[in-house]
Every structure is written in C-alpha cells, then in structure tokens.
Backbone bond lengths (Angstrom), bond angles and torsions (degrees), N, CA, C in turn:
res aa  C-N    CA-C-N  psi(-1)  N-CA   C-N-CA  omega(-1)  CA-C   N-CA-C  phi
1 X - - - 1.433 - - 1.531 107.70 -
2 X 1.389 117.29 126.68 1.563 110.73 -165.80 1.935 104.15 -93.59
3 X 0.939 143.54 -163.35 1.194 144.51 178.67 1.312 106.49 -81.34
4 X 1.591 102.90 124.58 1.481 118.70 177.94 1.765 105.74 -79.54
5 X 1.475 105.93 135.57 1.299 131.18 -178.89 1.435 101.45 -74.65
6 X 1.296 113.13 112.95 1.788 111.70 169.49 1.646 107.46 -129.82
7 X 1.396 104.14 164.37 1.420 112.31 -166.73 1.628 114.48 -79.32
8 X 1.125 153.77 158.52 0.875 110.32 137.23 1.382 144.31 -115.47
9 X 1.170 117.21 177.61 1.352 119.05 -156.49 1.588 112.70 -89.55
10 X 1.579 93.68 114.78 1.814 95.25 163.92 1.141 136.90 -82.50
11 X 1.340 128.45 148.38 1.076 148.31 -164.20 1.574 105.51 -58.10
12 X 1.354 125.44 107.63 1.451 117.79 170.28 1.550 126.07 -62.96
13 X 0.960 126.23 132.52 1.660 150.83 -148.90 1.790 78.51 -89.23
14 X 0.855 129.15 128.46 1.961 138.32 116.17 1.355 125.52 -45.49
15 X 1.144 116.36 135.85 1.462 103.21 171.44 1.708 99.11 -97.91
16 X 1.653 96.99 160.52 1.389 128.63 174.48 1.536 95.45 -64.90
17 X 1.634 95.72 139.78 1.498 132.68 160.25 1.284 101.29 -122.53
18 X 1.433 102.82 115.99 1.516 108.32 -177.88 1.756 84.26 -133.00
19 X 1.553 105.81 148.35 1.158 131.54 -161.52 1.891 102.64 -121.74
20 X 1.764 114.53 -24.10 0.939 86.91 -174.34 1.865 97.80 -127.15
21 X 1.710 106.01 158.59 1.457 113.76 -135.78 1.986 91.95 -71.56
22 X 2.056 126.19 -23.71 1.006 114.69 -166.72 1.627 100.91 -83.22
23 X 1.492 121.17 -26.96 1.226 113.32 174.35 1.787 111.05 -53.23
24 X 1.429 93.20 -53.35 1.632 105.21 -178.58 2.222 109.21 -48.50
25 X 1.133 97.52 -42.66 1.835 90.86 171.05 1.382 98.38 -60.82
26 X 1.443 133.93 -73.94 1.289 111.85 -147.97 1.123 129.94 -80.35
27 X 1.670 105.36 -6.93 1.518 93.29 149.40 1.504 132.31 -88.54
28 X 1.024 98.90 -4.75 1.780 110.80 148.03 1.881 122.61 -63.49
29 X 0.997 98.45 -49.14 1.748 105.47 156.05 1.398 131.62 -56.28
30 X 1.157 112.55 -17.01 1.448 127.84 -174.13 1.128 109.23 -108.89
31 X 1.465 121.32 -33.68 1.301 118.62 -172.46 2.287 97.50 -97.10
32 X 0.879 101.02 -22.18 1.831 100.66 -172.83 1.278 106.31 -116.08
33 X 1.271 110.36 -14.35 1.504 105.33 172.18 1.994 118.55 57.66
34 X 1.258 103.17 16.65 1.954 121.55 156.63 1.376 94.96 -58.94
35 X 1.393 98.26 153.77 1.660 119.08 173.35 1.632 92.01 -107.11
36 X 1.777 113.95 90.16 0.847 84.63 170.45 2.203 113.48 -133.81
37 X 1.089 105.34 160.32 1.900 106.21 -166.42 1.316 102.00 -81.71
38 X 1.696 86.83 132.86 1.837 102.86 179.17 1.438 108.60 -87.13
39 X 1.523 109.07 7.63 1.956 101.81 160.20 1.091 111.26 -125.86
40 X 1.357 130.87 23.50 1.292 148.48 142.21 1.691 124.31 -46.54
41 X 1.303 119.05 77.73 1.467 85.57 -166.21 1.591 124.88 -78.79
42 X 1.364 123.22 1.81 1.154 115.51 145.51 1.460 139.36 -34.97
43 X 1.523 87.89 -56.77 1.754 97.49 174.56 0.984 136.52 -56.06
44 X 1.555 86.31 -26.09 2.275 110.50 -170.09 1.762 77.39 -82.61
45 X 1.091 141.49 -17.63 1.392 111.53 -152.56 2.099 89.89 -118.72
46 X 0.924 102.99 0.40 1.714 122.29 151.86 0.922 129.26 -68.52
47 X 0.966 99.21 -54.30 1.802 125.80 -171.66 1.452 104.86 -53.76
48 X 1.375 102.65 -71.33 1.992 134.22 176.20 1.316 106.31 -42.01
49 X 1.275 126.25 -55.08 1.527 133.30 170.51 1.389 121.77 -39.47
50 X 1.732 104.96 -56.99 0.891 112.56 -163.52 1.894 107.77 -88.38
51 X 1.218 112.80 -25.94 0.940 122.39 161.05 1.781 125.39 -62.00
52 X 1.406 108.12 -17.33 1.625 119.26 -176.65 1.848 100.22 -96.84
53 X 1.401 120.78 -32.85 1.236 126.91 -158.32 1.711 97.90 -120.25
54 X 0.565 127.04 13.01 2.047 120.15 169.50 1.569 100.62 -166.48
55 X 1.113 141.86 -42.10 1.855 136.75 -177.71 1.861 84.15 -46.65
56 X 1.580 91.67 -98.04 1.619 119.21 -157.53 1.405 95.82 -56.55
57 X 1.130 137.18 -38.26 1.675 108.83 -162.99 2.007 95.70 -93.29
58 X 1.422 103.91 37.54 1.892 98.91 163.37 1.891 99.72 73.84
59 X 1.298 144.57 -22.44 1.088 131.73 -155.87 1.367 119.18 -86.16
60 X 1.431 110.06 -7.46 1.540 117.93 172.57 1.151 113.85 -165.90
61 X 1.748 102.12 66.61 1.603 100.00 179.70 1.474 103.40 -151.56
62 X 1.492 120.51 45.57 1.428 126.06 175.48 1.567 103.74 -124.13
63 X 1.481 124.28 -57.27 1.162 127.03 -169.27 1.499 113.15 -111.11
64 X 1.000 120.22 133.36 1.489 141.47 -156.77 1.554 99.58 -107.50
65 X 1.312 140.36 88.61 1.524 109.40 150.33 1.802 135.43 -58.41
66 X 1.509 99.42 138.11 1.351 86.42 -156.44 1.866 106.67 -73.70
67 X 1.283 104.39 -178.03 1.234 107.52 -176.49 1.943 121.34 -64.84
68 X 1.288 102.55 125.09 1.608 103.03 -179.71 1.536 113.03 81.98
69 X 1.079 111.65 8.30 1.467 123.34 175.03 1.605 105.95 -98.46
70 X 1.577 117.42 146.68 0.930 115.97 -168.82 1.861 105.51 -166.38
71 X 1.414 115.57 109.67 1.483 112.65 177.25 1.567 119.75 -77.12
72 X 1.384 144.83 85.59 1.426 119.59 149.29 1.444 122.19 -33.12
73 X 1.363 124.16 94.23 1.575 118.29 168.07 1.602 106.71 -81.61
74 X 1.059 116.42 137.93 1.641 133.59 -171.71 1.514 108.70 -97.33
75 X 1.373 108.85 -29.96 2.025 108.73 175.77 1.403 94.45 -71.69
76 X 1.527 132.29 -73.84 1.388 140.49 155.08 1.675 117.25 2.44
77 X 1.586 101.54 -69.29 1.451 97.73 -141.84 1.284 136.23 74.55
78 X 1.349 107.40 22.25 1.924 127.70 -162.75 1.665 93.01 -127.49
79 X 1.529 87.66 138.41 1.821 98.51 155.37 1.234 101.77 -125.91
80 X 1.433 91.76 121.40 1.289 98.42 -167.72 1.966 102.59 -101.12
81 X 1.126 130.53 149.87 1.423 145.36 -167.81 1.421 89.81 -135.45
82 X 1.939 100.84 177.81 0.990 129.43 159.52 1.559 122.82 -25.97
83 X 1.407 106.42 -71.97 1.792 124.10 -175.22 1.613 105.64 -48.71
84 X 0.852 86.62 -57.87 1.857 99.05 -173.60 1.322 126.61 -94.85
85 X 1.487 115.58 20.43 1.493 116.84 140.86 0.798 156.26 -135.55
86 X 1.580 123.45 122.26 1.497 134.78 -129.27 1.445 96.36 -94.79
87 X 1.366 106.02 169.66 1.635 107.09 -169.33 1.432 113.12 -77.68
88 X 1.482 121.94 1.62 1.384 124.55 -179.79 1.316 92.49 -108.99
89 X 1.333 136.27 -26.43 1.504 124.22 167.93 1.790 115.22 -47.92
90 X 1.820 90.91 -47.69 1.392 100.85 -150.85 2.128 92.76 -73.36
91 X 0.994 103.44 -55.17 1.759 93.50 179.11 1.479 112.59 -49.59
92 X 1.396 113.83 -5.48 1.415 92.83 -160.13 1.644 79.51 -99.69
93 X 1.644 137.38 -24.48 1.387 107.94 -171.91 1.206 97.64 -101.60
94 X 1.526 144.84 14.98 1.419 140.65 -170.81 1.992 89.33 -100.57
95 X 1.507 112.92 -24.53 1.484 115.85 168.99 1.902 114.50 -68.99
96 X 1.502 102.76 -52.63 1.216 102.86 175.94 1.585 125.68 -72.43
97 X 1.219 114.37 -4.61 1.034 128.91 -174.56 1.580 133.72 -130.25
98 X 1.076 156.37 61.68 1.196 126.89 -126.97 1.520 118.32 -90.99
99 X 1.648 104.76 -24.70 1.232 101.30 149.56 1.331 155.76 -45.49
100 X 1.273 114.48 -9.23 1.370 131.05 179.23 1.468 112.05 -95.00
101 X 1.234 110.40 3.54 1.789 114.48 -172.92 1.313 87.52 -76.30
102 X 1.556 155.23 -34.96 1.226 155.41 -172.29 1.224 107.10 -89.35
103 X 1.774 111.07 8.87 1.667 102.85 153.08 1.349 134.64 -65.21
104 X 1.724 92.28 -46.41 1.586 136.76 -171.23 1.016 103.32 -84.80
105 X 1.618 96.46 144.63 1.774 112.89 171.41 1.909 88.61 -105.73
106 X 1.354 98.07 143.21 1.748 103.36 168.31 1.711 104.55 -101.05
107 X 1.311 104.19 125.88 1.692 107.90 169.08 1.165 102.04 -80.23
108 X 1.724 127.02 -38.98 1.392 101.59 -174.73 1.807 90.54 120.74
109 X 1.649 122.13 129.18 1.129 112.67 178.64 1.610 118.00 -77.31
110 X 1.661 111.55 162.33 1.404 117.91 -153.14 1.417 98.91 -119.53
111 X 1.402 114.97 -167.84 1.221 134.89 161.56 1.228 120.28 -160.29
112 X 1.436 115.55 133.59 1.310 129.85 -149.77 1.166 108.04 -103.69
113 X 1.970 109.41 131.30 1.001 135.39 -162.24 2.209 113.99 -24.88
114 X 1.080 100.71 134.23 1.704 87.33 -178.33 1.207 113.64 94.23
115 X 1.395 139.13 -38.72 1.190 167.73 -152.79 1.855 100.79 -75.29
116 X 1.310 137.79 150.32 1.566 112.55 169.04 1.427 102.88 -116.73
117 X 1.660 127.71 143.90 1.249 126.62 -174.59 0.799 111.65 -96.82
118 X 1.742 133.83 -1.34 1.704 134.85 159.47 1.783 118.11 -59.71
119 X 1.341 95.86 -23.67 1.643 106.22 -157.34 1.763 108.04 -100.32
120 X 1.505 112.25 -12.05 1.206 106.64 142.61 1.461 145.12 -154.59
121 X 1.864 85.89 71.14 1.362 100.32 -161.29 1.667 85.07 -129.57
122 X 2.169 106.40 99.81 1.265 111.48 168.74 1.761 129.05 -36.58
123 X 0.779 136.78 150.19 1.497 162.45 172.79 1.761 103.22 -106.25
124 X 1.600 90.32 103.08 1.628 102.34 -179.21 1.898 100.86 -100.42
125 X 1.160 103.32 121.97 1.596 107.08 -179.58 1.561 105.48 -114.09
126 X 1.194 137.41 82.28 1.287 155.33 150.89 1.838 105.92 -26.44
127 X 1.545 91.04 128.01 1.365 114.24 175.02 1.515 144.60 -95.64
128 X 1.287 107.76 95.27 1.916 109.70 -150.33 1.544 100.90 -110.61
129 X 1.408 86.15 119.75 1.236 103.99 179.65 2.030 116.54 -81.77
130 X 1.203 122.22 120.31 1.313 137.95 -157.67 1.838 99.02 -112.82
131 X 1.677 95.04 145.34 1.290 72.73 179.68 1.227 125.07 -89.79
132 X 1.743 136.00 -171.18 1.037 138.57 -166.11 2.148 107.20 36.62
133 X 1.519 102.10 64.24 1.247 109.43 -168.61 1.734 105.66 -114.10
134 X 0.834 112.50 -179.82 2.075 113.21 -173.67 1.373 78.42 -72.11
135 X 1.966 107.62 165.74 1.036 128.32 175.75 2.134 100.07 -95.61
136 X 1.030 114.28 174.70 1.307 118.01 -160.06 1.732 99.23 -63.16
137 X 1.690 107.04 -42.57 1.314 124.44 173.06 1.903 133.67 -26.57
138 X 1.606 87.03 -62.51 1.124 124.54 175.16 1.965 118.39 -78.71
139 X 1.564 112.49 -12.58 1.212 114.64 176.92 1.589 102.76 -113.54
140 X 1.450 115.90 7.53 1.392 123.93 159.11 1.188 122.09 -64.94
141 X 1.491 119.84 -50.71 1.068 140.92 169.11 1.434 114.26 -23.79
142 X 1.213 115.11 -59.41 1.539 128.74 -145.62 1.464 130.76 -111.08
143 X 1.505 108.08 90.14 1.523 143.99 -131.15 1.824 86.76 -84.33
144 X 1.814 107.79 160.09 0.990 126.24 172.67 1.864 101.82 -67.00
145 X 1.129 102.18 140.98 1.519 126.60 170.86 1.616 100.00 -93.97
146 X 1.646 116.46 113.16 1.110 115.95 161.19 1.912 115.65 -104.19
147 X 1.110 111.95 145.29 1.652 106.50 -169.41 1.847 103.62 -115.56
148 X 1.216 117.93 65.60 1.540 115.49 171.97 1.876 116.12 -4.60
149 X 0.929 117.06 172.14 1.335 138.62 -141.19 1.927 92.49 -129.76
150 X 1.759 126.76 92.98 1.420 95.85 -171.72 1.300 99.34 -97.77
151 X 1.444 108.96 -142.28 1.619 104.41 172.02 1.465 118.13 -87.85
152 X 1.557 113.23 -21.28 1.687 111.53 -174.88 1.676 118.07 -67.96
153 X 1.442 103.68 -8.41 1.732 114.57 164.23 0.748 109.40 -105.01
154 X 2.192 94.60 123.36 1.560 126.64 168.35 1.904 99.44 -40.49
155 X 1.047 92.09 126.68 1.806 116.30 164.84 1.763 99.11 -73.72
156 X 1.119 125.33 152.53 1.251 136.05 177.32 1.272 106.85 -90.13
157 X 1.597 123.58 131.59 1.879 104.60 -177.98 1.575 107.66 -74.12
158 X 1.080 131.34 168.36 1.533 125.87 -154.33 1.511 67.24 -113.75
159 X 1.547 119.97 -179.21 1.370 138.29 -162.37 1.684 86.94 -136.85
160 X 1.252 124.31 149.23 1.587 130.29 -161.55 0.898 98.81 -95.98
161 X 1.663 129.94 133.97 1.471 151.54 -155.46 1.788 101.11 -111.96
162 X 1.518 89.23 148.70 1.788 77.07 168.59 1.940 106.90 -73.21
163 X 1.184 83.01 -170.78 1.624 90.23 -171.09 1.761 91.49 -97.08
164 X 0.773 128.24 139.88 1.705 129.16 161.21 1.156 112.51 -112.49
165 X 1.638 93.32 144.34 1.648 95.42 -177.85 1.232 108.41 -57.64
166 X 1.440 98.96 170.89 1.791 116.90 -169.80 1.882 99.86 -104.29
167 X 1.659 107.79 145.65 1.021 100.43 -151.36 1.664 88.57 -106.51
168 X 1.487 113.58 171.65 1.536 102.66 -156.63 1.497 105.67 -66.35
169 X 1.017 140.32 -66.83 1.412 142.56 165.17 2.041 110.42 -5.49
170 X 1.197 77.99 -37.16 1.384 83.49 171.90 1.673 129.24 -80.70
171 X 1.565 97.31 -46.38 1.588 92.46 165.16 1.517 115.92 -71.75
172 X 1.270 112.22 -30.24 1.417 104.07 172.90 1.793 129.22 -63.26
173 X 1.267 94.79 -11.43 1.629 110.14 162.60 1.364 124.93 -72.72
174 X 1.498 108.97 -31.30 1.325 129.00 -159.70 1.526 104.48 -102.61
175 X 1.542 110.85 -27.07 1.559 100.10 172.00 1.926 109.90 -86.56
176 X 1.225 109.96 -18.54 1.419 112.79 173.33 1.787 101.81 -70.01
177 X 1.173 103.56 -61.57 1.805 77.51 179.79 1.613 121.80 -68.79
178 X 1.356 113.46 -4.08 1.282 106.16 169.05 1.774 135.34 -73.49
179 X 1.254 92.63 -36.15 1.816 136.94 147.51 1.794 116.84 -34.74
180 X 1.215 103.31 -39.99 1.569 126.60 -164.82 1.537 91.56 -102.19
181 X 1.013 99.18 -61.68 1.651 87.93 -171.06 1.465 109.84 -84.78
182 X 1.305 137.39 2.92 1.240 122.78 171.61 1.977 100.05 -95.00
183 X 1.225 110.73 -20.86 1.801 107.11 175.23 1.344 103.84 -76.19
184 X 1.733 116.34 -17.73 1.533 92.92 169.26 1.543 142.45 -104.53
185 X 1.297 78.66 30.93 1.853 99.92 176.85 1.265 95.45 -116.23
C-alpha cells in the first residue's frame, strides 16, 4: 500500500468579539460593503445589530460578496448584494450556479465564540507502507482499540453552556411528569 494522499487540514478561524460599536461598523463594512459613518450614530447602532444577529451567531460570516457584484436571481425575484447575503444564501446559489463562486470571497469556515476548536478538528493519520509489511488481507483484520474512560481519570470540568430552549417533545415530557406527580399527592 503506497502512501495515502490526505488533505490538509486548516486551521479553523474564531470569530471576532468585538466589544466596541466603531470596530463593530467596520467590520460590518467589510463584510456588507454599506457606506456606512462611524459618527453616525445610527450606523453604530446598525452596525451592533447586525453584528449581534448575523456576524457572531455564524449567519453571515463565511462568504463575502465581492465588491460591486451583484446576482439577479430569477426563481427568487431577489437581487441579492453584499448586505443581504447570508452564508446559506450564498452556498445555495454558488450550488445552483457555479459561476457565481467567482462572486464570493471564502473566509474560510469558523467556530463560534465558546465553541472548542480541538474537538472538531479531525486527526488525519496517513498510511505508509514499509517494506516486508502485512498484506492488505491481514491488516483487515485488525480493529481499532478503544480504552473506556474509568473512574481513576480526572474528568475534564465542562465550561457552562447557555441553557437552550427545550424542544417540544420535551415540554411535553415535563408536563406528563408534572401531571403524575401532582395526582400523587
């Protein structure tokens, strides 16, 4: 077996936590490409929005349309620009389209704030074939070794999650035992 060809793996991007509202415009400017004024306080209060509701929560912070570019989609009825296209817009017409991939700039996928980039960033282990080595047959055989978790290993402290809403299946679980335990008093 000669050496298996693997990709390699890039470094996942973080997104920016920016705390203050003129940093927050211009990377709103950069990413939507608006003309918009950093003593404006409208804009600053644009900026922040848009930066709280599509930057940080992942919804428009992979694909960039570039500047002065602009798709009429005809299924849509949308022209879509800079401002108004989100990174699930943009794969979805760089899929229908393939020409339009030279609309977009790629930043490169991220991971969102809180998030850990050890935990899903694959481990490529390349396969070198040596000589006088097992035949393909004989290296079939020979299964991953998993080693359980006992109690004498320190547990890692988990880092505190937001709470997410509960999904209906779930409250509907929660009013049945509530139901149950209030008939048994």
């Amino acid at each position: 077996m000669a050496k298996r060809k693997t990709k390699d793996i890039q470094p996942m991007r973080e997104l920016v936590q920016l705390t203050d509202s003129v940093e927050m415009l211009k990377l709103c400017v950069r990413m939507t490409h608006l003309k918009l004024d950093p003593v404006c306080h409208m804009d600053r209060a644009y900026a922040e929005r848009w930066y709280r509701e599509h930057y940080i929560n992942g919804v428009h912070a992979r694909y960039v349309m570039k500047p002065g570019m602009s798709i009429n989609h005809v299924g849509d009825g949308i022209v879509y620009r800079a401002f108004n296209c989100t990174d699930a817009i943009a794969a979805r017409l760089m899929r229908e389209n393939r020409e339009y991939i030279n609309y977009f700039e790629d930043l490169g996928e991220f991971v969102l704030p809180g998030q850990s980039v050890v935990e899903d960033t694959p481990t490529v282990i390349p396969e070198i074939e040596e000589e006088g080595a097992e035949t393909e047959e004989e290296g079939a055989e020979d299964t991953p070794t998993v080693i359980p978790e006992t109690e004498d290993t320190p547990k890692e402290e988990e880092s505190p999650k937001e709470e997410t809403p509960a999904a209906p299946e779930d409250d509907k679980v929660l009013e049945d035992l509530e139901k149950e335990l209030n008939e048994e008093k």
